[in-house]
Each structure stands twice: as C-alpha cells, then as structure tokens.
C-alpha positions in Angstrom: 13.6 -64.0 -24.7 11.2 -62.3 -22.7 7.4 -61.9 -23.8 5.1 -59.1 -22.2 1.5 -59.7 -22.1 -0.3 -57.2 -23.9 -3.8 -57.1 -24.3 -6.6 -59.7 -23.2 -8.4 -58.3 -26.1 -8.9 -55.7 -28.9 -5.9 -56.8 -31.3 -5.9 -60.6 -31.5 -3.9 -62.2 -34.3 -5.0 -65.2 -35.8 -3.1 -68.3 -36.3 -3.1 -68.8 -40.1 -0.8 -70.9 -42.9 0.9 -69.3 -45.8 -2.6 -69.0 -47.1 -3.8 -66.1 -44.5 -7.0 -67.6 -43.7 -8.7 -67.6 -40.8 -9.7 -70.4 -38.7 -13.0 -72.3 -36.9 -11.5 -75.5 -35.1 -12.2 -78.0 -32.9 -10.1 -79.8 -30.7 -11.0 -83.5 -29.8 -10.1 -86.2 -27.2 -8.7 -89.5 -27.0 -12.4 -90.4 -27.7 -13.0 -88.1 -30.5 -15.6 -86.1 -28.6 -14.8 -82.5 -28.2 -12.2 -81.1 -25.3 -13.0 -78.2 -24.0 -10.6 -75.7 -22.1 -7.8 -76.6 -24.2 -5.6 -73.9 -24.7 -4.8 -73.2 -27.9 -1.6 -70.9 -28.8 -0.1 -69.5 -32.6 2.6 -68.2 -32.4 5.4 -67.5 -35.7 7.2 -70.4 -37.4 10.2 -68.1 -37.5 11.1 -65.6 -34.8 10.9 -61.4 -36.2 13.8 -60.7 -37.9 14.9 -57.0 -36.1 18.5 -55.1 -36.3 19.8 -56.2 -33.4 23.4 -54.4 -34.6 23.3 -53.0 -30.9 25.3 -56.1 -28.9 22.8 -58.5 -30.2 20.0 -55.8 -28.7 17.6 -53.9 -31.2 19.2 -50.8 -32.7 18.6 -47.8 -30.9 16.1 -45.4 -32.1 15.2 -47.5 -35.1 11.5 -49.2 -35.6 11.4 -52.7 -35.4 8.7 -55.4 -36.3 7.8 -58.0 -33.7 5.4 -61.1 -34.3 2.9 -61.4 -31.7 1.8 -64.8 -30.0 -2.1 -65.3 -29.0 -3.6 -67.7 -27.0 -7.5 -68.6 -27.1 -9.7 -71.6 -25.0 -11.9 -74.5 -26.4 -15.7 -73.6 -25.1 -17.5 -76.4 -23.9 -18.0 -78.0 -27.4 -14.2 -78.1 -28.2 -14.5 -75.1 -30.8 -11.9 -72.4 -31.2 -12.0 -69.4 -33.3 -8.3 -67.8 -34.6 -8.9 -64.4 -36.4 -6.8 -63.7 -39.6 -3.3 -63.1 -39.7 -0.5 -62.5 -42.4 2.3 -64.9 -42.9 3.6 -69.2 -41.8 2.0 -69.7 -38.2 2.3 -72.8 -35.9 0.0 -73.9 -32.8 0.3 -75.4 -29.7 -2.7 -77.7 -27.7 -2.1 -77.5 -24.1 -4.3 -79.0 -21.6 -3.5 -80.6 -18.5 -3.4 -84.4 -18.2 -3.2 -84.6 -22.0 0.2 -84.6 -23.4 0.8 -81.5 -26.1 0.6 -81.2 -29.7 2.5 -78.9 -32.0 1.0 -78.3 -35.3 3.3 -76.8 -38.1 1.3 -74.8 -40.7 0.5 -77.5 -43.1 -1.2 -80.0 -40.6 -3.6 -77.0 -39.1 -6.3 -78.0 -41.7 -6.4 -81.7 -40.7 -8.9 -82.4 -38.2 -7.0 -85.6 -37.1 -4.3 -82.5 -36.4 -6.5 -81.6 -33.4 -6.7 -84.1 -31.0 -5.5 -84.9 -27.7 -4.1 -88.0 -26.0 -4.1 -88.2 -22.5 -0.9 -87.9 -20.5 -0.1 -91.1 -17.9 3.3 -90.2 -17.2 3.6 -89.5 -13.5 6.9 -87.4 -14.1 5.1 -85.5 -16.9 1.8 -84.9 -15.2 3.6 -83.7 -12.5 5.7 -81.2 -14.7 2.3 -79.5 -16.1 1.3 -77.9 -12.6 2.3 -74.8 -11.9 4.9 -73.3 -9.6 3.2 -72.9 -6.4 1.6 -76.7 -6.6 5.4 -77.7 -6.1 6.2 -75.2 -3.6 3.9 -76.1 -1.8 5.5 -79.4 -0.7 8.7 -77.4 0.2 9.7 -77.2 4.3 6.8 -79.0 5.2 6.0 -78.6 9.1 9.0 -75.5 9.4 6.5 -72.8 9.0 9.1 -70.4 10.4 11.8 -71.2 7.9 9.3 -71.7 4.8 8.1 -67.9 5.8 11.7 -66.4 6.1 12.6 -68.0 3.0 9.7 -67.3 1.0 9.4 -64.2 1.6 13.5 -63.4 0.9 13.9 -65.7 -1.9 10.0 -65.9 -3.4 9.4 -61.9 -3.5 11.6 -62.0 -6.7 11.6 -65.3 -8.4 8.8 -68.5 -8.1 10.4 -71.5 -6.2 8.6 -74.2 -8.0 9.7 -73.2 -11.4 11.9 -75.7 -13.6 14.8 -74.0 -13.2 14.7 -73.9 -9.3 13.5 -77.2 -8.9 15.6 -78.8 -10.7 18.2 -81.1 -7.8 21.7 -79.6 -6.8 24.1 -80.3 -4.9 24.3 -78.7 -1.4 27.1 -76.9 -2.4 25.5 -75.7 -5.4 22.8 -74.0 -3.2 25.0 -72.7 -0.7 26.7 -71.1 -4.0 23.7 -69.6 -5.4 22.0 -68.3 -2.4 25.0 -66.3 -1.4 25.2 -65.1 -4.9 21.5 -64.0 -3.9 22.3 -62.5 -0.9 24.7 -60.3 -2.8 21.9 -59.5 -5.2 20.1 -58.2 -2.0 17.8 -61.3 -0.2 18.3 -61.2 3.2 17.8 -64.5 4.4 19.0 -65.2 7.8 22.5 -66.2 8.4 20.7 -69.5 9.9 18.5 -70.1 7.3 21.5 -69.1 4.9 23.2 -72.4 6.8 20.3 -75.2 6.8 18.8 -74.5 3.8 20.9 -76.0 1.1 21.5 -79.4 3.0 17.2 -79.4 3.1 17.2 -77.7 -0.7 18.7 -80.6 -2.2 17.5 -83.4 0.1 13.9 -82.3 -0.7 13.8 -81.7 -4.5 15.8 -84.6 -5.1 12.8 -86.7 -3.4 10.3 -85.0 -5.0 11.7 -85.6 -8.7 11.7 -89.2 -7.8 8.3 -89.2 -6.9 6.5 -86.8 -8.8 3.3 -87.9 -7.6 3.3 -86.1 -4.2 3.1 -82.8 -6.1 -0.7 -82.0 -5.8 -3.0 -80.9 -8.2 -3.2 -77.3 -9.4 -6.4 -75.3 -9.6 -8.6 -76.9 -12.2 -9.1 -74.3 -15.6 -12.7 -72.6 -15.2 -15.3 -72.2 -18.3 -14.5 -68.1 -18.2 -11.2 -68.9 -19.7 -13.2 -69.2 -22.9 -13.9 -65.8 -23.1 -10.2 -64.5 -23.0 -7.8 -64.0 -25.1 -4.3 -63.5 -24.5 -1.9 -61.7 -27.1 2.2 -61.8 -25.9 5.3 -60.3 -27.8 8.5 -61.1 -27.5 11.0 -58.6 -26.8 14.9 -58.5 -25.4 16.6 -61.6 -24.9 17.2 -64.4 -22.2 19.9 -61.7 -20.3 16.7 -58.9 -20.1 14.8 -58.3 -17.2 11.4 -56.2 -18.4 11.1 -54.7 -15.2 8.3 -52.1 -15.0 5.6 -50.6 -17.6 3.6 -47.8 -18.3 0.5 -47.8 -20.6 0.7 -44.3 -21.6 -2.3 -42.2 -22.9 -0.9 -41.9 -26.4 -1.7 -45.7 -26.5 1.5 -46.9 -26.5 3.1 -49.1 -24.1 6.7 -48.1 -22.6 8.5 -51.1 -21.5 12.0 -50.9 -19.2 14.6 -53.5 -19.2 16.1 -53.1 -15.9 19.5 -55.3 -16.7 19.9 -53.7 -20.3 19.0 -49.9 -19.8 16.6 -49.7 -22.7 13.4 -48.1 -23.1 10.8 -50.1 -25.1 7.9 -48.2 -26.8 5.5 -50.6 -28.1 2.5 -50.1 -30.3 0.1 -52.7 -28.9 -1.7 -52.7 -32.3 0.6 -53.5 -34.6 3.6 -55.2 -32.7 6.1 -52.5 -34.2 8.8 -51.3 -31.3 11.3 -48.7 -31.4 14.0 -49.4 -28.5 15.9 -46.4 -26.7 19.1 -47.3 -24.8 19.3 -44.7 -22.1 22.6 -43.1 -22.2 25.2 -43.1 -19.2 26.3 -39.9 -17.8 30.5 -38.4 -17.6 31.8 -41.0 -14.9 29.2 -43.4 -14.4 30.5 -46.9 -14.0 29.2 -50.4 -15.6 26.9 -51.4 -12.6 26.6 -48.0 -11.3 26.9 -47.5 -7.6 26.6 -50.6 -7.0 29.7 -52.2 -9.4 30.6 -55.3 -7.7 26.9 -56.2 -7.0 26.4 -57.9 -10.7 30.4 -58.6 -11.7 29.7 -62.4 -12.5 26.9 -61.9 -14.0 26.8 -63.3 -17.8 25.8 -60.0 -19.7 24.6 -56.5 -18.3 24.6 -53.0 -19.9 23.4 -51.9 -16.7 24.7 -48.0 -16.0 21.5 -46.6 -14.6 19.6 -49.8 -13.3 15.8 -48.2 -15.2 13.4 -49.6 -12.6 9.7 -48.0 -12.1 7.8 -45.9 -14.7 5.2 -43.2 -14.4 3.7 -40.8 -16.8 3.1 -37.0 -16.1 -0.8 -36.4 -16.7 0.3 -32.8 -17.4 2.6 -33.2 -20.4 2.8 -36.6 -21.1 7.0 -37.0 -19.9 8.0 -40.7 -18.6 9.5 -40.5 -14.8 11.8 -43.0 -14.8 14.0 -44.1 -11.5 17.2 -45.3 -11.7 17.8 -48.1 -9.0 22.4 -47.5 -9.5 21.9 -43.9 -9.7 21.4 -41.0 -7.5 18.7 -39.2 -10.0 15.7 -39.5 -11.6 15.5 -39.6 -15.4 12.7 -37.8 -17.9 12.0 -39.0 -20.8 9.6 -37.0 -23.7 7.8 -39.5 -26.0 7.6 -37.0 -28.5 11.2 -35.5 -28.7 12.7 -39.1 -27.5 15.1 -37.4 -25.1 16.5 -38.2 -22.0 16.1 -35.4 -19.1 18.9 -36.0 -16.0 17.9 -34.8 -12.7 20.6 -35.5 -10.4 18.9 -35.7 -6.6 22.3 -35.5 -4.6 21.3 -37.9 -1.7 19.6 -40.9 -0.8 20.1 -45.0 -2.5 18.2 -47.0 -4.8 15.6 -45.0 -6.1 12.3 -47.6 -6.6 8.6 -47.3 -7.2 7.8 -43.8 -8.4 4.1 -42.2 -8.8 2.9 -39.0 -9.3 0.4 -36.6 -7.5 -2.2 -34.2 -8.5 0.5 -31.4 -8.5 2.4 -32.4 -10.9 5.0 -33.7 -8.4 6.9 -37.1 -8.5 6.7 -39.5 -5.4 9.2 -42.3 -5.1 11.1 -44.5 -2.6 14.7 -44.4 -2.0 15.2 -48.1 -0.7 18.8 -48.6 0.6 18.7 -45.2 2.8 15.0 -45.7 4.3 14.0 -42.5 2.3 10.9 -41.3 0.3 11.7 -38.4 -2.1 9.2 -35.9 -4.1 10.3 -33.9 -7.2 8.5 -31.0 -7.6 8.9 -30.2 -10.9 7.8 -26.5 -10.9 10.4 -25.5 -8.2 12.8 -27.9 -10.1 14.0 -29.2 -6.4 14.0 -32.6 -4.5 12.8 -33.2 -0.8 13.7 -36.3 1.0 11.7 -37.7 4.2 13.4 -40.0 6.8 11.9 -43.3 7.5 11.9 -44.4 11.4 14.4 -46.9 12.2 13.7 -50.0 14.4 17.1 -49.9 16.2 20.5 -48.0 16.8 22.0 -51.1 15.0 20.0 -50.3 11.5 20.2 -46.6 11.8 24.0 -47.0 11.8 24.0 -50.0 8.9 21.9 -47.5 6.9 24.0 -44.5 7.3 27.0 -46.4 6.2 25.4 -47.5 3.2 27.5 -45.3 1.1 31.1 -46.7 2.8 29.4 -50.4 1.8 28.5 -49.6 -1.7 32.3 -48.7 -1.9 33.3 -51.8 -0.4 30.7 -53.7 -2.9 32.4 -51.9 -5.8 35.4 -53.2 -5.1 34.3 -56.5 -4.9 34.3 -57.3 -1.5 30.9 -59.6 -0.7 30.1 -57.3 2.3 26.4 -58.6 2.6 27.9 -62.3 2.8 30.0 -60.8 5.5 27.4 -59.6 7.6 25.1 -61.0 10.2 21.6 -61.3 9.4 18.7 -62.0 11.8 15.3 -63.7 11.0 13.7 -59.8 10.9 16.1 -58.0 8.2 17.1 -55.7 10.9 19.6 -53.7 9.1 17.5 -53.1 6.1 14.0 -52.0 6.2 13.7 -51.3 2.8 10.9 -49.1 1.5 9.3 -50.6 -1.8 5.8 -49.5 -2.8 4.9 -46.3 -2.7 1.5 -44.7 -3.8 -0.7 -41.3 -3.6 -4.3 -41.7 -2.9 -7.2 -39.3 -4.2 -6.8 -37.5 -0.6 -3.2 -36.3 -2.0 -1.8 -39.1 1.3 1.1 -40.8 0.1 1.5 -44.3 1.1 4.7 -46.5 1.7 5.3 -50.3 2.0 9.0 -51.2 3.9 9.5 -54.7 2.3 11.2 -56.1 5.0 9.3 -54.5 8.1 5.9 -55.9 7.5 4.8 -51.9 7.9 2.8 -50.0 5.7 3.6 -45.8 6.2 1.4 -42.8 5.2 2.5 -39.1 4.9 0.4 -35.7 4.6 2.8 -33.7 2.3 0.7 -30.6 3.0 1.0 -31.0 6.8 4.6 -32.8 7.0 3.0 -35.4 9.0 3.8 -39.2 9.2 2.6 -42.3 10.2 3.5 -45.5 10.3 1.6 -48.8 11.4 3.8 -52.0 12.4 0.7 -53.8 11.8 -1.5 -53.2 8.8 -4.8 -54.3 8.1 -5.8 -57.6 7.1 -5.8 -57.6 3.4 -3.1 -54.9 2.6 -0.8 -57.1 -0.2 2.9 -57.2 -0.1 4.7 -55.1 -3.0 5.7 -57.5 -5.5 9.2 -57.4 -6.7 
C-alpha cells in the first residue's frame, strides 16, 4: 500500500486507545533516563475499511474514509505530545541503535510501555540505516560504472533498499535488469554484462558482514518540531506518481500503473478516487503494450504521469505517458476532457505559463509541446540531436513501439553505449517568471531554454554547478 506524506503540520491526529484521549509521554532508555529523538508513530490498529468493488481498487466516484498515520520526535527530555483522535490506535518507538517497540492500545498508558533497549545485533543495526549508507559501499573504486549505473538504475528506484539488497543469483540480475531495460534504463550493453556477476558477489558479502555498512546521518534536535501526517492509499501494485496541491485545498493524487485520479481532503482523510476512462481503441498498456506484459497487475490505458493546475479556472492538466494527448480534468464537474495532440511520444512533466498555456515534454521523440488553450491547438518544438545515429533511433520510435507491442524486447536488442546515445530524453520542464521555458534531457547531462515569444532556443551541454537532476 502506498502512503503519501501529507502535511508536516496543521492536521495531526493523535494516537489514542478506545478511550479517545489524548496523550503526554515520555520515552525512556535502557537506564530509565529519558531518550530523546525517538520517533514516535500511531497509526490504526485496523486498516480503513473502503469499497474497494473496483478490482480490489476504491470504487470510482464514491467517497471513501482513510485513517491517517502521524509521526512526532522525543525533545531532549524524552517527552512526546499525541493530539486527540477517535477510535483503537497503536505506536511504534523507533530510534536507531535501539531495537523497536510496538505498543497495542491497551499498553500506551503503561510507562514501562515506553522504553527502549538498545540494539547489539550487527545484522540489525546495520538494517536501520538508510538506503544510501548501503549504497554507498557498492562498486567501490569503479567510479565510471557506479556513475552509469546510478544514474540508469538509481533515477527511479533506491539501490540500498531491502528489496534490492537483498543477494541473488547472477542470473537473477541479468533477469531483472533486462526486464529494466525494457521498462526504459539504459545501462550500457557492458555494464548490462558485468554488473550481475559484481551485483551478487557484493551484496552477498555485505549481508555477511553487516558491519562495513557505515553509519547514516545522525537525527538532529529540529526533528522535534515536526510532525509528519501519511495516508495510505492504492495498494502494493500502485505507483502514486505525481501530485498537485490545488487551491481548493485539496490534494489530487495520480497513480501512474492504475489510471486513477485521487482527490484527497488533507483535513479529514476522506478520498474520492476517479479511474480515468480509456478511449474507442486504446489498448491495455497503450502505445507501449508489450512494455509492461509480465507485469503482475496494471490497468494502465493512459499511463497518468505529471499534474498541473490552471490558475485561470482551476482544470487539472494531466499527461498521459502511453497516449498521444493530454487529458483535462474539472474538479468541480469531475470530467475528463481528451485532447488528442497527433504527434510526438511519452508526454512527461507538464507546467503552465502566464497565458494560460500548457508546457510539457514529449520524451521518446526529443520534443517539447505547448497547448494553448484559447486557440484550442498544439505546437511541438524539436530538440537538437547529438548524432545521425539518434536522430534516426528517434524517428523510428513509432516502427519500435510497434515492435514492443508485439512483444519483441527491442531495447534488449539494441546496442547501448555508456552516453544513452539513442535516447536523449527530455524530463523536466519549467516556465520561469520571465515566461523562459526550461528543459532537462535526462540522459544528455543538458539543461535547454526557449523564448516562446521569439521562437528562440538554447541549449547548454554543460550546466551550472548546482542545477539538480529531474528526479524520476
């Protein structure tokens, strides 16, 4: 089940027993002193109970009641304060070096409840820091490859978490990363070859000794001031993509594996979810059909990636990644608006400008596109190409995504070199107070500008020091 963060404030639900009461604690040491900096997080006994008639998804259209999760800090004298709350409520201690404690609702007003014992277990100590403390020891002295294959395997997932550092086989990796190459990583066919042998060689030492993982970050004392509220929403097969917090206060949420629509109201936890209808002859996986076929579960028509609102009326731009359009969504009339663009791949990141026009990238055909929404009409821009060789692998894109709808594993067919040639890929996109709108090619290591009112571009192969990646 996925859980999106909601608030670091305003609407923090306490953890509470049957009794609804509100809570002052303090959490204690080995020693009985006071702990501070523990993290301290209530959470439901039981998970919401919603209509989930749709596929095991929430019904469409139909308000739903989630619980909320919050998380609070220890200040410096142990103490804790959980704000009232309604119904059975459980919490968890957490604090690294100290083993955790789960409370059910009866023990929370035991003070022996509330204290820690310290954790000795290397395995286990190890286990509490986070991701990038155990990627860190990956590829040691191969700066090259650890590069490469962070930045075509890392952009979209951590690869210190559990799940990925748990050992497999060689075989297993091989498996998986050209299952990721499908997905779209473009790891080099060399790096494609030598990583699995090194994958499982290296995490299978570093399970059996735990100890070289180093320490995280220690917690700081401003932790104590925040407060954290989550709700959980979709399922283990979702992928809450993108958001918008919209200026009717409520938060829409798209689940880019599902195509559902989430509107939240942060206050209260209540959801209503909107499944976004297919169109006449669009295909389960969309244009790109064969790119998730093994995958376990996907309702995936449209592919709903990036969110934006209209300050003029308050619609939801919406891009669909397997689609050629863009999708509009009213918050008041709950409809779905299809505006079919006729060219370009993968619409991405979308934003809007000061005239009421929407911005977005069109990955897959090194394209950005603007909607102007008083002429009703779409304008595509061409993205320089670093070779012959990628111009052509680009303009073929549409014979490929035929090929990958068939099933054929094209991109596990094709050469890839340690730059992505063949795929610049333009991610980010955004529109400055100037009315400049600015571009990010993923795979390039470019960031782009373009004067919409001049029809002027201009790209720079080498950005300035502190301009940050686009995130997946």
């Amino acid at each position: 089940m996925t859980k999106i963060t909601l608030s670091f404030s305003a609407l923090l639900l306490s953890l509470a027993c049957a009794t609804s009461q509100a809570g002052d604690f303090t959490v204690n040491g080995p020693d009985g002193k006071p702990l501070p900096l523990v993290m301290v997080t209530r959470s439901a006994t039981q998970p919401a109970k919603i209509d989930d008639s749709d596929n095991g998804y929430a019904t469409s259209g139909k308000l739903q009641q989630g619980s909320f999760e919050t998380t609070r800090f220890s200040d410096a004298q142990g103490h804790v304060h959980l704000p009232d709350s309604p119904g059975d409520y459980q919490v968890r201690l957490r604090k690294p070096g100290f083993k955790d404690v789960v409370m059910a609702p009866a023990d929370l007003a035991k003070p022996t409840a509330w204290r820690m014992q310290a954790e000795t277990d290397p395995k286990a100590l190890a286990e509490q820091r986070p991701s990038n403390a155990w990627t860190s020891t990956l590829l040691v002295g191969r700066d090259d490859l650890k590069k490469e294959f962070m930045a075509q395997c890392g952009f979209c997932h951590q690869q210190g978490s559990a799940f990925l550092r748990r050992e497999r086989s060689a075989e297993e990796w091989s498996t998986t990363i050209k299952r990721m190459v499908r997905y779209g990583a473009r790891l080099s066919s060399e790096a494609q070859k030598e990583m699995p042998a090194l994958l499982e060689a290296h995490w299978k030492d570093i399970n059996a000794h735990p100890e070289r993982v180093p320490a995280a970050t220690p917690w700081t004392a401003e932790l104590t001031t925040a407060s954290i509220t989550e709700l959980p929403i979709g399922d283990r097969f979702s992928q809450m993509h993108d958001f918008v917090a919209h200026s009717n206060g409520i938060v829409y949420v798209g689940d880019n594996l599902q195509d559902r629509l989430y509107e939240i109201n942060t206050q209260t936890g209540a959801y209503t979810v909107y499944r976004v209808p297919p169109q006449p002859g669009d295909k389960l996986g969309g244009l790109l059909a064969g790119r998730l076929r093994d995958f376990p579960k996907h309702e995936t028509y449209q592919g709903i990636h990036s969110l934006v609102e209209a300050p003029k009326d308050g619609h939801i731009f919406i891009t669909p990644s397997y689609q050629r359009r863009l999708i509009e969504f009213d918050p008041k009339t709950k409809q779905f608006i299809n505006h079919e663009i006729g060219s370009g791949f993968y619409p991405h990141t979308v934003r809007m400008d000061a005239q009421n026009r929407v911005w977005f990238t069109l990955a897959l055909s090194n394209q950005i596109a603007v909607y102007d929404r008083a002429a009703d009409k779409f304008t595509t821009y061409d993205l320089p190409f670093r070779s012959f060789m990628e111009k052509m692998t680009v303009k073929l894109t549409p014979f490929f995504f035929k090929l990958i709808g068939l099933g054929l594993p094209i991109t596990n067919w094709v050469k890839i070199d340690h730059h992505s040639t063949g795929v610049p890929l333009p991610y980010g996109i955004e529109v400055t107070p100037d009315g400049k709108v600015w571009i990010a090619r993923l795979h390039t290591d470019e960031i782009a500008s373009l004067d919409p009112d001049h029809r002027r571009h201009h790209h720079d192969p080498n950005p300035a020091q502190g301009t940050a990646p686009p995130a997946c």
